[in-house]
C-alpha positions in Angstrom: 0.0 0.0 0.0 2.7 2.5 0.9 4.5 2.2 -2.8 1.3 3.3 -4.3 -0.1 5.5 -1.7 3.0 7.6 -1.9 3.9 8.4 -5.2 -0.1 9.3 -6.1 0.7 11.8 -3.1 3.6 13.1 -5.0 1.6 13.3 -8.3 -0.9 15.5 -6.5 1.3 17.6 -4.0 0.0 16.3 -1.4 2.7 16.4 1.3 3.9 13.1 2.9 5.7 13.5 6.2 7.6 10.2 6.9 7.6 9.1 10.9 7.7 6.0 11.0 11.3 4.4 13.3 13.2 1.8 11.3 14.2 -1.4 13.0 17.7 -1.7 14.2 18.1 -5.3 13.0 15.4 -6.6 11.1 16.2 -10.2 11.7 16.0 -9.9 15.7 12.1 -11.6 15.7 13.6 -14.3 13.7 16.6 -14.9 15.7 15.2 -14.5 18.8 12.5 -17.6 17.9 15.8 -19.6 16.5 17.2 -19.3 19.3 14.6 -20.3 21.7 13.8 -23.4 19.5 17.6 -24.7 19.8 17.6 -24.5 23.3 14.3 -25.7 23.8 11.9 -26.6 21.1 9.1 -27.4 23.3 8.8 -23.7 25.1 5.6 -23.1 25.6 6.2 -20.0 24.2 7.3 -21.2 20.7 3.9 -23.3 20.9 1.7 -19.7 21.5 3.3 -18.0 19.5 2.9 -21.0 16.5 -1.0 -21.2 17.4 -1.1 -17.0 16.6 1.1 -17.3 13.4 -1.0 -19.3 12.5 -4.1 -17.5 13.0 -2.4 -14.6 11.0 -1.3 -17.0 8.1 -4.7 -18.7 7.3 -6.2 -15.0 7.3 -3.5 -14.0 5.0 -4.5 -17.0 2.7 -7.6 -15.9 2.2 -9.5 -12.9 0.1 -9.8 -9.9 2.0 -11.6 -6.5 1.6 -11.4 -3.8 4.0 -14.2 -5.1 6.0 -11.9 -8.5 6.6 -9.0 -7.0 7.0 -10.0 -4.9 10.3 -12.1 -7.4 11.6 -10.4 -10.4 10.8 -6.6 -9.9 9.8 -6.2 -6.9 12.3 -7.0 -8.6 15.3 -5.3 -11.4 14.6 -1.8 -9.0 14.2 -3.2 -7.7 17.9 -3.1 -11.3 19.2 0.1 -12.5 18.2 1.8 -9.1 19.1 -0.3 -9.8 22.1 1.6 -13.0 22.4 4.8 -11.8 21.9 4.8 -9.2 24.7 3.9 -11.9 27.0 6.5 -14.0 26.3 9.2 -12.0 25.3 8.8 -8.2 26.0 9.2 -5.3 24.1 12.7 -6.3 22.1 13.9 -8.7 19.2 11.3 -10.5 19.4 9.1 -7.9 18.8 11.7 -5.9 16.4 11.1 -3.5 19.2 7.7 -2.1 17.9 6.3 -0.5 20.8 9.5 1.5 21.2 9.8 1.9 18.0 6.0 3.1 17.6 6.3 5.0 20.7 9.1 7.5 18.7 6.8 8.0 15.8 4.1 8.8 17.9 5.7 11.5 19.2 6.0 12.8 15.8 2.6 12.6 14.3 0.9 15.8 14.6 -2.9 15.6 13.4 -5.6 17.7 12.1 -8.4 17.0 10.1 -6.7 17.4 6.9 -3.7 14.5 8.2 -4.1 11.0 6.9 -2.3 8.1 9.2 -1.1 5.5 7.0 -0.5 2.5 9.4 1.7 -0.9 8.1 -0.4 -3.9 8.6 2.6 -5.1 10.5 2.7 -2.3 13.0 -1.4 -1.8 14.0 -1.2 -3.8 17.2 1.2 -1.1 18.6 -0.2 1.8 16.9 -4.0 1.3 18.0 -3.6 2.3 21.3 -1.8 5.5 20.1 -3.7 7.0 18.1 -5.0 10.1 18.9 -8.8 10.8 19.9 -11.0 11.7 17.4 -9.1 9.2 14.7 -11.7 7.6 12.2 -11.1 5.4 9.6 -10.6 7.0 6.0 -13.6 5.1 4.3 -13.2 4.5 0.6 -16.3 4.1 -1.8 -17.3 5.2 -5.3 -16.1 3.5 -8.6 -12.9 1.7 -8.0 -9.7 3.4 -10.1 -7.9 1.7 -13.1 -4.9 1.6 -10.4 -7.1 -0.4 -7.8 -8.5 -2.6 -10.4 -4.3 -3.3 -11.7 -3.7 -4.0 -8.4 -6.1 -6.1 -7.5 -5.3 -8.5 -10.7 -1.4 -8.0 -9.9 -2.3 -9.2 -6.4 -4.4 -12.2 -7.8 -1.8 -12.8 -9.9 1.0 -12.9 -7.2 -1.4 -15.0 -4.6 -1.7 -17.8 -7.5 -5.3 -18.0 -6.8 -6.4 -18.5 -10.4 -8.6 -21.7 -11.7 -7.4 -19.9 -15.7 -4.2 -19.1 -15.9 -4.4 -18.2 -19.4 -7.1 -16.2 -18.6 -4.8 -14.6 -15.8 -1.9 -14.0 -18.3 -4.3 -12.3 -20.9 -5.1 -9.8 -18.6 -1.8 -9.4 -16.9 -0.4 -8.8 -20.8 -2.6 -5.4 -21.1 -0.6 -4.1 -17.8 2.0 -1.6 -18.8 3.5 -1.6 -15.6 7.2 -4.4 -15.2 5.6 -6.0 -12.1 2.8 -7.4 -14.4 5.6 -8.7 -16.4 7.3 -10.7 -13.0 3.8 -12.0 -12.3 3.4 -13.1 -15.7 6.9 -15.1 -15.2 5.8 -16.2 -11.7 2.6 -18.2 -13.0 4.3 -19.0 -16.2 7.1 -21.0 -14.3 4.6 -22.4 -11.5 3.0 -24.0 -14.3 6.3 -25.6 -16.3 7.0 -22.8 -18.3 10.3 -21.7 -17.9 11.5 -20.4 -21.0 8.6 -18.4 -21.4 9.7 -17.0 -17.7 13.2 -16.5 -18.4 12.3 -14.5 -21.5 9.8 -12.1 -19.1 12.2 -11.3 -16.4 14.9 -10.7 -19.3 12.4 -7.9 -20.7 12.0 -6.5 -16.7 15.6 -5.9 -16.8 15.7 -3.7 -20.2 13.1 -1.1 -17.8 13.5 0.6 -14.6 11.9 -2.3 -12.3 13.1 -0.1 -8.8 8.8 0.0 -8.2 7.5 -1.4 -6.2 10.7 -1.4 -4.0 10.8 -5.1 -3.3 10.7 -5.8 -6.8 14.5 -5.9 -8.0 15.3 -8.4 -5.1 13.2 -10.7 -5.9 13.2 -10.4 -9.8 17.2 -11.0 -9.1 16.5 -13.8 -7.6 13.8 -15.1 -9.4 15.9 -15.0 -12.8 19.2 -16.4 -11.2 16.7 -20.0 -10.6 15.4 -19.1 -14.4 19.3 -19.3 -15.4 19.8 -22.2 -13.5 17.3 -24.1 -15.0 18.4 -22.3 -18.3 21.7 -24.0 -17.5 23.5 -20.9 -17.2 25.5 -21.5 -13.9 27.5 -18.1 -14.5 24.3 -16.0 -14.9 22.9 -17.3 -12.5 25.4 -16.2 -9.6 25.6 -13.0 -11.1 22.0 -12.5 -9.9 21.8 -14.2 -6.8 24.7 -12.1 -5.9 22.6 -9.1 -6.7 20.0 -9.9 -4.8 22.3 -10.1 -2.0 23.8 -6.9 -2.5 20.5 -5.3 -2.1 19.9 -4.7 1.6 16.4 -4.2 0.8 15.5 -7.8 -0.7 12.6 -9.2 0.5 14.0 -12.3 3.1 12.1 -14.6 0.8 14.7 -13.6 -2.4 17.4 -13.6 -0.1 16.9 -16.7 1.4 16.3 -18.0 -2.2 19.6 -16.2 -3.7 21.7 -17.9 -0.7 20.4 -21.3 -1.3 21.4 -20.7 -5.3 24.7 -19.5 -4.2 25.0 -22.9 -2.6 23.2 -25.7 -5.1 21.6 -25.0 -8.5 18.2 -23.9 -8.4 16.0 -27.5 -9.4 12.3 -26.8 -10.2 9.8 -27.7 -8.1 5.9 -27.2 -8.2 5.2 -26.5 -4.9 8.1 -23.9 -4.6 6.7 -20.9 -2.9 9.7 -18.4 -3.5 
């Protein structure tokens, strides 16, 4: 939401104020529930928090609108953050969010006019800080081209289709170089990888930097494509890249550090 919320902002001057805190170490939550598992794997903390993830994930799974997603997805977030702070505190294992929000909050000066734009992520900490008065910003009317795009992009990246040729038709009439990675993504998940390799090739002719997680994970994406292109040298070259790029999603660079180490093999139930 944040890669398309803020650039239409830009388009129309509207001002955008960035408050939110970065994490100090991004992979704390993960280490911190490593840890715990090597030392002892039957915590009853690694169980709760399990039971919540997996609340969140079977949400996630699913369609959602905006009616879902506050009354479903959102308190599920609350319940494993819920879980977390029980357990573990306010630290790695909760990438220290309620510090973290606690900073921003300081920041955020409202009015009428100010809109609050919340990562999904971050809500269990942010909804007992927000200030009195908040509402939610409805939406309604006719939905834009954009919203429709994204929607299809969306459907297109969940894999949620009974037609993929269907799918891929209307993915074709996006301009935009993430319909052209979701158009390699559902080719390859259905044994087409030369037809995938040849997408991803045409994404790296254009300036694929939007949305930002894109380049790590079309880098990573095309070194497997090389792999099983039997370009070994290629290949390296982009799971290196992927590396390089701080801002990879974890799933590409997990992906890329696994091709760095054995030759992507294709596999229909890969998820990455």
């Amino acid at each position: 939401m944040r890669d398309e919320v803020v650039p239409w902002a830009q388009r129309h001057g509207v001002a955008v104020d960035g408050i939110g805190v970065p994490s100090p170490d991004p992979s704390a939550p993960a280490d911190a529930t490593r840890y715990l598992a090597e030392h002892d794997p039957s915590h009853p903390a690694l169980q709760a928090l399990s039971a919540a993830e997996a609340v969140v994930g079977e949400r996630l799974s699913e369609a959602l609108n905006s009616e879902r997603i506050r009354g479903e997805l959102l308190p599920a977030l609350s319940a494993l953050h819920a879980v977390k702070l029980e357990h573990f505190g306010d630290g790695p294992a909760t990438n220290w969010l309620e510090e973290r929000t606690d900073q921003a909050a300081s920041a955020f000066e409202a009015d009428e006019d100010t809109v609050l734009l919340i990562p999904a992520d971050e809500w269990p900490a942010w909804e007992h800080r927000l200030p009195d008065g908040w509402r939610w910003l409805e939406g309604g009317g006719t939905p834009s081209d954009a919203a429709r795009d994204r929607a299809l992009l969306d459907t297109a990246w969940a894999g949620d289709t009974q037609d993929p040729a269907r799918l891929l038709d209307a993915l074709s009439q996006l301009t935009a170089l993430e319909a052209r990675a979701a158009e390699a993504d559902l080719l390859l998940a259905h044994g087409h990888a030369a037809e995938a390799l040849d997408k991803l090739r045409t994404v790296l002719r254009g300036d694929f930097t939007h949305p930002a997680w894109l380049a790590g994970w079309v880098l990573a994406r095309i070194g497997q494509l090389y792999d099983l292109d039997g370009d070994r040298e290629a290949a390296l070259r982009s799971y290196r890249g992927t590396l390089a790029l701080s801002w990879a999603p974890k799933a590409a660079r997990e992906a890329a550090t696994l091709g760095l180490e054995t030759p992507f093999a294709f596999d229909a139930n890969d998820e990455t």
